[in-house]
PDB file of N, CA, C and O in Angstrom, chain B, residues numbered from 101:
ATOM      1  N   UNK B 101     225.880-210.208 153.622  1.00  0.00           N
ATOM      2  CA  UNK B 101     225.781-211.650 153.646  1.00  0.00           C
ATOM      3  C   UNK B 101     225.173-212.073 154.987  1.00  0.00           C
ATOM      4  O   UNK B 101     225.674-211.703 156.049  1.00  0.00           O
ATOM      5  N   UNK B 102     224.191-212.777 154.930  1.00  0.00           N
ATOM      6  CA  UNK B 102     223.641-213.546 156.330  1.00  0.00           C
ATOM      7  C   UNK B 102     223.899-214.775 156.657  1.00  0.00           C
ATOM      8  O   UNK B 102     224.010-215.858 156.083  1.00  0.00           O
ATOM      9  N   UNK B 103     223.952-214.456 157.463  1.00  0.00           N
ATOM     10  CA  UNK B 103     224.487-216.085 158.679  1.00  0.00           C
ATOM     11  C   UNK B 103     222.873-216.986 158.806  1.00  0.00           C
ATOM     12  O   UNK B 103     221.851-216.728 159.443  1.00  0.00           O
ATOM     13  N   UNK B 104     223.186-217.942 158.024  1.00  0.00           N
ATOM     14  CA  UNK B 104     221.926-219.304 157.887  1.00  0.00           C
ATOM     15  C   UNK B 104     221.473-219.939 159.132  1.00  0.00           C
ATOM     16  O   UNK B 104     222.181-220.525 159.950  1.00  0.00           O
ATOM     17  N   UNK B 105     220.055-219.725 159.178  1.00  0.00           N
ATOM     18  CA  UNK B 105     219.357-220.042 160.035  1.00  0.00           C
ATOM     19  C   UNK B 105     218.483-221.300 159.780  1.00  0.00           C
ATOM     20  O   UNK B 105     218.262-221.621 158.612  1.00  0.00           O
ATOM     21  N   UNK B 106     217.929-222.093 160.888  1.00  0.00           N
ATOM     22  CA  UNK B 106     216.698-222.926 160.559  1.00  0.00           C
ATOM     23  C   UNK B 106     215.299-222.690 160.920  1.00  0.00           C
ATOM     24  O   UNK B 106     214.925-222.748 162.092  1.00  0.00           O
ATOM     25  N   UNK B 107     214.718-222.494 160.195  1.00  0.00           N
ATOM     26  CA  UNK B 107     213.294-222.403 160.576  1.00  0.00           C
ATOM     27  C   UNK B 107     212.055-223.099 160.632  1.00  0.00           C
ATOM     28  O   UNK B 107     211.991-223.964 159.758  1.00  0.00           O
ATOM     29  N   UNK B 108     210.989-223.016 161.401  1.00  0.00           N
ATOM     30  CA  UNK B 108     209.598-224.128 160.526  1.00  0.00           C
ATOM     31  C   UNK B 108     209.113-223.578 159.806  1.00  0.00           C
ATOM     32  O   UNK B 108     209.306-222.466 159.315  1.00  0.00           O
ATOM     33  N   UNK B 109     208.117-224.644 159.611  1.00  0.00           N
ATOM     34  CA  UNK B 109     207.075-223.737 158.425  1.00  0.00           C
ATOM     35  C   UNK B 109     206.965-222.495 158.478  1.00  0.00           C
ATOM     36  O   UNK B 109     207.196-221.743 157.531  1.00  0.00           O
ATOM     37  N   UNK B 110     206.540-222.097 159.775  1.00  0.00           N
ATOM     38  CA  UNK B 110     206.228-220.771 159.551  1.00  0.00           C
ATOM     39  C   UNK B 110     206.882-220.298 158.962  1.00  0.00           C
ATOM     40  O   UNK B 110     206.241-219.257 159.098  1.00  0.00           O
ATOM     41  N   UNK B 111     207.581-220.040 158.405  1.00  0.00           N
ATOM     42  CA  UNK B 111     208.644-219.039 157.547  1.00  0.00           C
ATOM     43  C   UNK B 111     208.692-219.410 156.287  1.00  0.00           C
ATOM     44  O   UNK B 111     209.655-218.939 155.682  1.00  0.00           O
ATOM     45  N   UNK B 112     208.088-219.994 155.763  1.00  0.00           N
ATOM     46  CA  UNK B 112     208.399-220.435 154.339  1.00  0.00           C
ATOM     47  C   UNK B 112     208.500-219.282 153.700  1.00  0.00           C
ATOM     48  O   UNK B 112     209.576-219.191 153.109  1.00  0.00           O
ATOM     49  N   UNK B 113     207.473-217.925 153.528  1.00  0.00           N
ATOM     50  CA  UNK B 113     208.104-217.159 152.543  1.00  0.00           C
ATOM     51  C   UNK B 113     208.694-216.356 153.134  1.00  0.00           C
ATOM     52  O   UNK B 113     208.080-215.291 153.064  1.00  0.00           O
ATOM     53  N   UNK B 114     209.879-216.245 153.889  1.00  0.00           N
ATOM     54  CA  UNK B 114     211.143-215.635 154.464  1.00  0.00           C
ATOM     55  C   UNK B 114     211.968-215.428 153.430  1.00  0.00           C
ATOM     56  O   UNK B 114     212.469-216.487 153.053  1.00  0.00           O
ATOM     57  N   UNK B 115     212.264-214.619 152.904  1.00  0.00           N
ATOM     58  CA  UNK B 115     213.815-214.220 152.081  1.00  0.00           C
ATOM     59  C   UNK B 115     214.957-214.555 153.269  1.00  0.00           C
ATOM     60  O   UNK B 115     214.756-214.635 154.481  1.00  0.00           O
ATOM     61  N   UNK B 116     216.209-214.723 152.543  1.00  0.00           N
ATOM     62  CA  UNK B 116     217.524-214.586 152.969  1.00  0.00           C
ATOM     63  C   UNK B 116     217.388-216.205 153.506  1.00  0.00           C
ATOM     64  O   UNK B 116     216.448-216.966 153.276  1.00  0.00           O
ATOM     65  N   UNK B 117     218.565-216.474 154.255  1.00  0.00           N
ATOM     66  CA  UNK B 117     219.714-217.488 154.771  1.00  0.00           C
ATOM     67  C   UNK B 117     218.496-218.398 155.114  1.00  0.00           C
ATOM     68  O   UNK B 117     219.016-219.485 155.365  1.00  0.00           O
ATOM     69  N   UNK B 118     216.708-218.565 155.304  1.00  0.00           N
ATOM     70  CA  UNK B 118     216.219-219.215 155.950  1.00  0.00           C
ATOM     71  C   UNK B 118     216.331-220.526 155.540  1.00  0.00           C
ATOM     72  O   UNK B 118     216.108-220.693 154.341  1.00  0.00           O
ATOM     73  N   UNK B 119     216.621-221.544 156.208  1.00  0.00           N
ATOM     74  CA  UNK B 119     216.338-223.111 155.550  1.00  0.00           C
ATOM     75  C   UNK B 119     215.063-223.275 156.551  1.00  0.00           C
ATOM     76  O   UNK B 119     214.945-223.000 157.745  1.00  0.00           O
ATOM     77  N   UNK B 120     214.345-223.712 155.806  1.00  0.00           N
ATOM     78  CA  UNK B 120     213.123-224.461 156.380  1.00  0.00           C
ATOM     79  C   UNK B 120     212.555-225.880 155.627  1.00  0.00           C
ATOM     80  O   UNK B 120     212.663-226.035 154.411  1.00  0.00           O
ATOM     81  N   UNK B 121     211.988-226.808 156.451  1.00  0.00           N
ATOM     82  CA  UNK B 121     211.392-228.058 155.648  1.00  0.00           C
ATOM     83  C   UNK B 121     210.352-227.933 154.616  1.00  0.00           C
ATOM     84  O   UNK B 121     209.747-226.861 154.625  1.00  0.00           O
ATOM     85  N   UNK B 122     209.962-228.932 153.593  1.00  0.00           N
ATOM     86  CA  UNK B 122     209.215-229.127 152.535  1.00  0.00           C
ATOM     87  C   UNK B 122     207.734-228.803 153.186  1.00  0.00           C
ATOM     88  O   UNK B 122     207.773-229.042 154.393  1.00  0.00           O
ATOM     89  N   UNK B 123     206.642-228.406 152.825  1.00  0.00           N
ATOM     90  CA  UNK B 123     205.307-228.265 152.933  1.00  0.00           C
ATOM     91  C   UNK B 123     205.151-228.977 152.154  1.00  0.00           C
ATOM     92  O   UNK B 123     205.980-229.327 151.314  1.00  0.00           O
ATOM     93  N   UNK B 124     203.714-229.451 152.307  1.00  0.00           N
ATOM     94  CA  UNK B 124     202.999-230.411 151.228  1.00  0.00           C
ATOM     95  C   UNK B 124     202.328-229.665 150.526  1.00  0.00           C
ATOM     96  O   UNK B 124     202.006-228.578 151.006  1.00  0.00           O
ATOM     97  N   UNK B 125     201.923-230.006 149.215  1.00  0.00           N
ATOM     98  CA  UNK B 125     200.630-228.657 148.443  1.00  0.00           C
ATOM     99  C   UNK B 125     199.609-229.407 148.547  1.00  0.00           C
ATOM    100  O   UNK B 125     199.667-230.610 148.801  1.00  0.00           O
ATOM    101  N   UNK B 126     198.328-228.603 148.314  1.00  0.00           N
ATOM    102  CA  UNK B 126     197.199-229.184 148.453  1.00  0.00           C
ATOM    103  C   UNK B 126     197.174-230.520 147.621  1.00  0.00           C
ATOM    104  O   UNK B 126     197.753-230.818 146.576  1.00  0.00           O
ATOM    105  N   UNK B 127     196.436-231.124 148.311  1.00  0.00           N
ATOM    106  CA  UNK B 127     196.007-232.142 146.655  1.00  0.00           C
ATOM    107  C   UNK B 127     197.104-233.104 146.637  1.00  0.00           C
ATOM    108  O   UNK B 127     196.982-234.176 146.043  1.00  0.00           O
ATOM    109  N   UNK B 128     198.330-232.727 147.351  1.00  0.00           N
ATOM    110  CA  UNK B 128     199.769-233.449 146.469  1.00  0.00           C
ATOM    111  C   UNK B 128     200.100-234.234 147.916  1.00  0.00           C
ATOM    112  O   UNK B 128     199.436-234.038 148.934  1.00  0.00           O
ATOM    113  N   UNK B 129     201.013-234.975 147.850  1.00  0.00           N
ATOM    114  CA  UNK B 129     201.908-235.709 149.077  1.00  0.00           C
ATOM    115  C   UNK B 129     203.729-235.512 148.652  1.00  0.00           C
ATOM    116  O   UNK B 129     204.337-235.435 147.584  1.00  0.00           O
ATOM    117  N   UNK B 130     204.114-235.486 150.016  1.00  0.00           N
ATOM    118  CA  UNK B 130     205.250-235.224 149.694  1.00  0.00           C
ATOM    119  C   UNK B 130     206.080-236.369 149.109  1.00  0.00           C
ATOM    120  O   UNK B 130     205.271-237.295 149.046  1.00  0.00           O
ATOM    121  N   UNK B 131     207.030-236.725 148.735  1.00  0.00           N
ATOM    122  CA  UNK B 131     207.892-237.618 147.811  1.00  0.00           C
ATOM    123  C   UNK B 131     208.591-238.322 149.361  1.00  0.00           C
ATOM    124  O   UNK B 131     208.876-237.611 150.325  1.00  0.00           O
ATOM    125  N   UNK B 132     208.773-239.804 149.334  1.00  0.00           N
ATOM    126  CA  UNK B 132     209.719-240.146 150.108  1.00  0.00           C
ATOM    127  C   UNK B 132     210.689-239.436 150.436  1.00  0.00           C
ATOM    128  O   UNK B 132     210.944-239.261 151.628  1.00  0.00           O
ATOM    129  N   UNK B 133     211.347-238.945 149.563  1.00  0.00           N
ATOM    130  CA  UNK B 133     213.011-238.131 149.702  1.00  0.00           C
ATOM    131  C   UNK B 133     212.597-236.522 150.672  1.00  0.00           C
ATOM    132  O   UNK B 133     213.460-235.850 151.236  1.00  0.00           O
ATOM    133  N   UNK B 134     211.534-236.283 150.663  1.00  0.00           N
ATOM    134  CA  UNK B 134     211.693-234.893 150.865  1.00  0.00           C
ATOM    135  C   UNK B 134     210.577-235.282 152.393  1.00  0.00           C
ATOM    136  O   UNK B 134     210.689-234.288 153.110  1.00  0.00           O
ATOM    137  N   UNK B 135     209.899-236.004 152.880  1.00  0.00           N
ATOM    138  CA  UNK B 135     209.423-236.134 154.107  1.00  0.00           C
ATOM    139  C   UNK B 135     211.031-236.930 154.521  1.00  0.00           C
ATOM    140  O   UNK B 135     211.590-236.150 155.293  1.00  0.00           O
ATOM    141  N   UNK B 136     211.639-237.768 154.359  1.00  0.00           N
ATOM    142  CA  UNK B 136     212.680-237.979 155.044  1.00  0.00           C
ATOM    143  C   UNK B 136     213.837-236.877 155.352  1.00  0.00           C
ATOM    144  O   UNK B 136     214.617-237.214 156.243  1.00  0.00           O
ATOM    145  N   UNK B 137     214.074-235.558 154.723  1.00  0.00           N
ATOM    146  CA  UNK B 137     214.911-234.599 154.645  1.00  0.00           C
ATOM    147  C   UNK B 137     213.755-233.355 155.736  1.00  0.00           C
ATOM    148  O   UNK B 137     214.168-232.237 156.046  1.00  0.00           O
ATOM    149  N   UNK B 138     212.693-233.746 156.051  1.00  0.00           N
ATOM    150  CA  UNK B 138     211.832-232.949 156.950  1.00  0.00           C
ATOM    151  C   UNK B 138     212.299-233.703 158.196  1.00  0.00           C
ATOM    152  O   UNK B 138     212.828-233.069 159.109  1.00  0.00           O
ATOM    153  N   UNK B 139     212.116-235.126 158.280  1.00  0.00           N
ATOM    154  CA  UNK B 139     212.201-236.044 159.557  1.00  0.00           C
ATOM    155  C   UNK B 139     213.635-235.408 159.756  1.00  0.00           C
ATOM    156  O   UNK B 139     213.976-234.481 160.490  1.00  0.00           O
ATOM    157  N   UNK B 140     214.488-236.307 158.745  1.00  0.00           N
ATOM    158  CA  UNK B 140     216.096-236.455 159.706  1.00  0.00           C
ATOM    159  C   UNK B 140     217.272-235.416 159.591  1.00  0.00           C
ATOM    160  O   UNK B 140     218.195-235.374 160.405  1.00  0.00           O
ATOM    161  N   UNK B 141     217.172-234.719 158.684  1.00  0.00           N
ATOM    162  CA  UNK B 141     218.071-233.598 158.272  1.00  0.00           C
ATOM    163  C   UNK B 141     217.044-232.483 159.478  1.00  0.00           C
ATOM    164  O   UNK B 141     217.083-232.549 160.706  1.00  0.00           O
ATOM    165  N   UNK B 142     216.277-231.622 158.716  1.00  0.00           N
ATOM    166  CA  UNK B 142     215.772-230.668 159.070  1.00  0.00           C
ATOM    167  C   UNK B 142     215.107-230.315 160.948  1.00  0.00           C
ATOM    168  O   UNK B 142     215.229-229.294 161.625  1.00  0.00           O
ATOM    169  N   UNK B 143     214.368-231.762 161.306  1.00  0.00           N
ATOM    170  CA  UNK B 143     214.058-232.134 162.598  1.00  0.00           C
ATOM    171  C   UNK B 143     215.225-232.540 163.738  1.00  0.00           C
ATOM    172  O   UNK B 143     215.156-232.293 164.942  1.00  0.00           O
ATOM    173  N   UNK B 144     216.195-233.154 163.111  1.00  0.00           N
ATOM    174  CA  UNK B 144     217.196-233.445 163.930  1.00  0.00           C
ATOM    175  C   UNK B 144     218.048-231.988 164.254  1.00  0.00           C
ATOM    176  O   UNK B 144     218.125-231.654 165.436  1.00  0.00           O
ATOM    177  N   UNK B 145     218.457-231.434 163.586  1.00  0.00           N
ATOM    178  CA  UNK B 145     219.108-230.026 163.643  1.00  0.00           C
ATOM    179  C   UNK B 145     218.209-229.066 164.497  1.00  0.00           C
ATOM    180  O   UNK B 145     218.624-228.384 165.434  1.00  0.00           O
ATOM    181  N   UNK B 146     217.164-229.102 164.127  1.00  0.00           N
ATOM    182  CA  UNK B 146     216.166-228.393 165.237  1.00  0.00           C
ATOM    183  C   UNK B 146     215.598-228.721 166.380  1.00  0.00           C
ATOM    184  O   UNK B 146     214.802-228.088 167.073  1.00  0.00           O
ATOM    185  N   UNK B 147     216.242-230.140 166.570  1.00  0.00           N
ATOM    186  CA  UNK B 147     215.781-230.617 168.232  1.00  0.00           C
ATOM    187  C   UNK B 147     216.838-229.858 169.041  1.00  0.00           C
ATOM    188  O   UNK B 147     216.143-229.507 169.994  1.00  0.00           O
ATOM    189  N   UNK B 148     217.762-229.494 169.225  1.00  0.00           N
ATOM    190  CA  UNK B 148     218.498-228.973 170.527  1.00  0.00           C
ATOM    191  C   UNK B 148     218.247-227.812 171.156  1.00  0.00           C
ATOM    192  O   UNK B 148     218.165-227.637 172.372  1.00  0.00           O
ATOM    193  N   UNK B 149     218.080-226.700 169.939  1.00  0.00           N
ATOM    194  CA  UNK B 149     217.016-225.544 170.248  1.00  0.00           C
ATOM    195  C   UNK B 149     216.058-225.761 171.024  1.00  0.00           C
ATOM    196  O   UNK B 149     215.985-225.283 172.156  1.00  0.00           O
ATOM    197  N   UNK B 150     215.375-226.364 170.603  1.00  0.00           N
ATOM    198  CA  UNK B 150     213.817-225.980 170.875  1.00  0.00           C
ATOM    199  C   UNK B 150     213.655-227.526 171.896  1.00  0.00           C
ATOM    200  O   UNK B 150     212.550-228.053 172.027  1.00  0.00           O
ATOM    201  N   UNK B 151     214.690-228.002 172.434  1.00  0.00           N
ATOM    202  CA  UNK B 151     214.799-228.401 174.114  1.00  0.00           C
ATOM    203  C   UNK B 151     215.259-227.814 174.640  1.00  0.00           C
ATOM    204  O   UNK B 151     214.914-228.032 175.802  1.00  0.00           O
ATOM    205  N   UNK B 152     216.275-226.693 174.575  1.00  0.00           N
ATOM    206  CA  UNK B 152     216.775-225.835 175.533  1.00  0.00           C
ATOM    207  C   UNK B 152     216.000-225.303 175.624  1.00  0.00           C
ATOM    208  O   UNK B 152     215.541-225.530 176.744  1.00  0.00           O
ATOM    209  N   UNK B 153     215.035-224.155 174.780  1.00  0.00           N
ATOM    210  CA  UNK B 153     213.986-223.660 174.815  1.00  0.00           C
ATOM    211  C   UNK B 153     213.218-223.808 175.685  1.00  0.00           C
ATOM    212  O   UNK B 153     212.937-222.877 176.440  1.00  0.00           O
ATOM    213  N   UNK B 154     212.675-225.043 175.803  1.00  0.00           N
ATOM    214  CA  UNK B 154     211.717-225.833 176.613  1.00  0.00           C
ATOM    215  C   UNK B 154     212.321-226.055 177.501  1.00  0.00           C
ATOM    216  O   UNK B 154     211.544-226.027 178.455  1.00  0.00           O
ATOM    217  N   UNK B 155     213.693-226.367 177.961  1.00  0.00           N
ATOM    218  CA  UNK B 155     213.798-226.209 179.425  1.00  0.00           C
ATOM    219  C   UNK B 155     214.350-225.218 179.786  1.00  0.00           C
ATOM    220  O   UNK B 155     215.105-225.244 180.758  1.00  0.00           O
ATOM    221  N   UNK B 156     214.173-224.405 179.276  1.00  0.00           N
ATOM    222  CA  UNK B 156     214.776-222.934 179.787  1.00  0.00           C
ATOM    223  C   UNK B 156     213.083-222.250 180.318  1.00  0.00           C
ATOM    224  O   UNK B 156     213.031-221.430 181.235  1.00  0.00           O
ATOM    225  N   UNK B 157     212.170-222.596 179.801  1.00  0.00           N
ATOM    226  CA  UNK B 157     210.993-222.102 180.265  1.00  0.00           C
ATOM    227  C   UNK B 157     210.833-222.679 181.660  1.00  0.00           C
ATOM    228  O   UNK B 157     210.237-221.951 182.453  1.00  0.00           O
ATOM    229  N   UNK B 158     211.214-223.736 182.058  1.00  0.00           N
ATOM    230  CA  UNK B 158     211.010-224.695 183.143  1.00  0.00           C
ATOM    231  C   UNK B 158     211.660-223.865 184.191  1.00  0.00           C
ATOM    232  O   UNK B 158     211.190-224.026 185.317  1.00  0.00           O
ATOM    233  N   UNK B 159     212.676-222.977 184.072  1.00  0.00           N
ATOM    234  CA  UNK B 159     213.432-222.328 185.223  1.00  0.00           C
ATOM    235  C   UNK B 159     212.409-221.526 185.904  1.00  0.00           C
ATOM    236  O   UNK B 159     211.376-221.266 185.288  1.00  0.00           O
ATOM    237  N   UNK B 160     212.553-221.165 186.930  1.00  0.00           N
ATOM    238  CA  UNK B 160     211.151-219.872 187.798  1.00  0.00           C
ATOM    239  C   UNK B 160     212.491-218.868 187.288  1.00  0.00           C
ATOM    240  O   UNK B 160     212.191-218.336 186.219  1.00  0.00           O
ATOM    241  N   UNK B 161     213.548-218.564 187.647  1.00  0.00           N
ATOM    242  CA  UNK B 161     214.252-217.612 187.247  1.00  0.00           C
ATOM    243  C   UNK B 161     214.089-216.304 186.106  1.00  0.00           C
ATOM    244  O   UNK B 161     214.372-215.113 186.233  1.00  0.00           O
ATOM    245  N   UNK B 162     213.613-216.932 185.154  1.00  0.00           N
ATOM    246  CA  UNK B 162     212.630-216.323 184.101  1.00  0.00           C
ATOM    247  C   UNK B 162     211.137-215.575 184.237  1.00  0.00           C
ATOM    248  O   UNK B 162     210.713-214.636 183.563  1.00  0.00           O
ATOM    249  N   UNK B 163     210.507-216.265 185.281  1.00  0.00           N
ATOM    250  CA  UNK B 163     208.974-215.519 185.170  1.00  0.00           C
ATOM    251  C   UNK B 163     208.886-214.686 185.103  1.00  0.00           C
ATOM    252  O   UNK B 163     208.410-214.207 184.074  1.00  0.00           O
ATOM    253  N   UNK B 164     209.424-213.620 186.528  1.00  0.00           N
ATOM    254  CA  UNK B 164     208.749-212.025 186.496  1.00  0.00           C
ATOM    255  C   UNK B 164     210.470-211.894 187.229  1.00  0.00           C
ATOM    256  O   UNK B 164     210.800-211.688 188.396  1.00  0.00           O
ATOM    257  N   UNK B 165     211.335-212.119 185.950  1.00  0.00           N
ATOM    258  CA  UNK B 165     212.589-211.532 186.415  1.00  0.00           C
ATOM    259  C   UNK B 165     212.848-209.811 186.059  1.00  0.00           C
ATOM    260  O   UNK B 165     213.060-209.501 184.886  1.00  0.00           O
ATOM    261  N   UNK B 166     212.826-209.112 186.760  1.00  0.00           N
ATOM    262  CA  UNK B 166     213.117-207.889 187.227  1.00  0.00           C
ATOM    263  C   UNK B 166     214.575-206.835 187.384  1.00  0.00           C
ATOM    264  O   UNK B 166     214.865-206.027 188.266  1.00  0.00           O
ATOM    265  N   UNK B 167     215.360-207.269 186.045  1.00  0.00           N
ATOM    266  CA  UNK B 167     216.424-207.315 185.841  1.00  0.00           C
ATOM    267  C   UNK B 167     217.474-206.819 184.552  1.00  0.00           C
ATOM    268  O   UNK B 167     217.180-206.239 183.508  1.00  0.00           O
ATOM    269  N   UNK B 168     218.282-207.101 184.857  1.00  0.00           N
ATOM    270  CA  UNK B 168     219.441-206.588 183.601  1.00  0.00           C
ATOM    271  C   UNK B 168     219.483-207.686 182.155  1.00  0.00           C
ATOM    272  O   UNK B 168     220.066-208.767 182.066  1.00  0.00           O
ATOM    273  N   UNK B 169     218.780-207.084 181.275  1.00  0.00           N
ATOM    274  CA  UNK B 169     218.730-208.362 179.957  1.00  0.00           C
ATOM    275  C   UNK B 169     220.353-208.784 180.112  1.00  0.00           C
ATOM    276  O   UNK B 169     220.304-210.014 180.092  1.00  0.00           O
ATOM    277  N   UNK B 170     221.259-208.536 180.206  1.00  0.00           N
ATOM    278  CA  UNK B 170     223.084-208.911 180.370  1.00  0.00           C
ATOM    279  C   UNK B 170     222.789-210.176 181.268  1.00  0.00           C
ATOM    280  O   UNK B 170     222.953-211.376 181.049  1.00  0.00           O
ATOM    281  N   UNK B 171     222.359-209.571 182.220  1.00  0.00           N
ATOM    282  CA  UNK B 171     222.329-210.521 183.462  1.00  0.00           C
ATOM    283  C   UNK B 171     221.333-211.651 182.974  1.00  0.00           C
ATOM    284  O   UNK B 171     221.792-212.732 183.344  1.00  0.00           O
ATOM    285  N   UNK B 172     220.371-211.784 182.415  1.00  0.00           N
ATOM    286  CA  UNK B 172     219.299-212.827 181.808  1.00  0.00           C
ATOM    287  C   UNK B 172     220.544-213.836 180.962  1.00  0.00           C
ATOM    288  O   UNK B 172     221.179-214.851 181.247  1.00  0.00           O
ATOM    289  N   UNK B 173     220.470-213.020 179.932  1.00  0.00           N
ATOM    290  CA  UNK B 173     221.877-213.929 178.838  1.00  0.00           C
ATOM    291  C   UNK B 173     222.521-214.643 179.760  1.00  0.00           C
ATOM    292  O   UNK B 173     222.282-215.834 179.960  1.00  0.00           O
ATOM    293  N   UNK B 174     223.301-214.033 180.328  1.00  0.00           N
ATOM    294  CA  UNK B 174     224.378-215.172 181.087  1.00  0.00           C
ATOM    295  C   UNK B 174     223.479-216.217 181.694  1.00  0.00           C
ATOM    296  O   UNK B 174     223.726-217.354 181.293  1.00  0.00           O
ATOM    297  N   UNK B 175     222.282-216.087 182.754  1.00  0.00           N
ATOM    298  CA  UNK B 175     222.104-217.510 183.150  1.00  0.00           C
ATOM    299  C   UNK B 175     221.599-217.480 182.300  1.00  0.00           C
ATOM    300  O   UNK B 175     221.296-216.289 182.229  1.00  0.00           O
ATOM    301  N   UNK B 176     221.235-217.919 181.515  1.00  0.00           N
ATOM    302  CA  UNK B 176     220.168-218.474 179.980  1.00  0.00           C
ATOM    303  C   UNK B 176     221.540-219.278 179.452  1.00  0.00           C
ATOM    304  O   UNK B 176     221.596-220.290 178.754  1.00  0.00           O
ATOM    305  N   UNK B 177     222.380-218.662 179.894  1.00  0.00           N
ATOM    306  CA  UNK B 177     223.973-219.324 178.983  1.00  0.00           C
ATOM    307  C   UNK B 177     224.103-220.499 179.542  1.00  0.00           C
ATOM    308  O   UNK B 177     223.925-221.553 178.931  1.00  0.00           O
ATOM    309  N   UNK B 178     224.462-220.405 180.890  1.00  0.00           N
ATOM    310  CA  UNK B 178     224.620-221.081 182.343  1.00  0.00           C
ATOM    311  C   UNK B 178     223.825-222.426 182.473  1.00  0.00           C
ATOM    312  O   UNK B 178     224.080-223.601 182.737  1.00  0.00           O
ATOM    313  N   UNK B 179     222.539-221.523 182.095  1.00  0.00           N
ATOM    314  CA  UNK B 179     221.479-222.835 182.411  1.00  0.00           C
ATOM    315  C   UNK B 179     221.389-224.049 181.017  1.00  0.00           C
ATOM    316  O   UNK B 179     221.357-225.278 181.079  1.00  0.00           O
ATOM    317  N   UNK B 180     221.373-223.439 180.211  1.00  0.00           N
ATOM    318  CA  UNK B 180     222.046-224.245 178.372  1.00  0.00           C
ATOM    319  C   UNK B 180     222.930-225.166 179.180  1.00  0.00           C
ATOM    320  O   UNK B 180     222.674-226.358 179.351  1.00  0.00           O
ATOM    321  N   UNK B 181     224.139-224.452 179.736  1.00  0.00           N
ATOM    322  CA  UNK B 181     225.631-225.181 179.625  1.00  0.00           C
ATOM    323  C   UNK B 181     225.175-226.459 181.007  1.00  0.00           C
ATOM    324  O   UNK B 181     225.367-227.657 181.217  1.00  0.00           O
ATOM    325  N   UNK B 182     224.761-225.759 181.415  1.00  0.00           N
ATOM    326  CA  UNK B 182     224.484-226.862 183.051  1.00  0.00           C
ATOM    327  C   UNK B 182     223.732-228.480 182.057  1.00  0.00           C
ATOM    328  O   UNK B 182     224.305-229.532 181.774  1.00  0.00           O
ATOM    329  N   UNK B 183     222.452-228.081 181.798  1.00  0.00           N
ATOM    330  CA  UNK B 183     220.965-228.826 181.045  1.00  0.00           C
ATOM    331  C   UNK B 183     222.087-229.613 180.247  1.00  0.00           C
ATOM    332  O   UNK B 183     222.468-230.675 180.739  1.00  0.00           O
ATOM    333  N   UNK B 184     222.808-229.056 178.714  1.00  0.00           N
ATOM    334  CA  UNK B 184     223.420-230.149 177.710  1.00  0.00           C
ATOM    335  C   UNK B 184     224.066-231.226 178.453  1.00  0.00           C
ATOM    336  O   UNK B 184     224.066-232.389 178.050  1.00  0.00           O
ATOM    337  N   UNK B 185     224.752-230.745 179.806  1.00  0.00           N
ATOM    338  CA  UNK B 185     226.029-232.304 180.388  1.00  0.00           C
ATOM    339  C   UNK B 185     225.244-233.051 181.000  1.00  0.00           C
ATOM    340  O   UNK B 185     225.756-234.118 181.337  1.00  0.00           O
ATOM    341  N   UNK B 186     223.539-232.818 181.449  1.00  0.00           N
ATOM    342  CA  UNK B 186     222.635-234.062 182.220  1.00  0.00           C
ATOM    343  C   UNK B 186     222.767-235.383 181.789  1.00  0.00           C
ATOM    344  O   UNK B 186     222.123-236.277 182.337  1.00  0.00           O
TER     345      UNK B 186
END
């Protein structure tokens, strides 16, 4: 059994736990109901990621760190926990 993930497009043909948003098909437009379940369901759940993300790139700590992946995790943890209480 897998533990459910969110993904973008890119993954649409992913097997297993992936949730990802509606694509449009050629030719077609998406339905009110299903660009609003891209906007506020699917986009909202995936904004916190992918700002930590983005400010986790912002650290120099990361560039040409020279080090114990253990030791990375924790500040990567650190720096999450610090960034969410701004």
């Amino acid at each position: 059994m897998g533990i459910p993930a969110l993904a973008d497009l890119a993954y649409l043909g992913a097997d297993g736990t992936f949730a990802t948003g509606r694509r449009r098909r050629p030719g077609q437009e998406l339905s009110p109901r299903q660009k609003s379940l891209n906007k506020a369901a699917h986009a909202r759940l995936c904004y916190p990621v992918e700002r930590g993300m983005a400010r986790l790139k912002t650290w120099r700590i990361f560039r040409k760190a020279r080090c114990s992946p253990t030791w990375l995790t924790t500040a990567a943890k650190a720096i999450l926990t610090l960034e969410s209480y701004r």
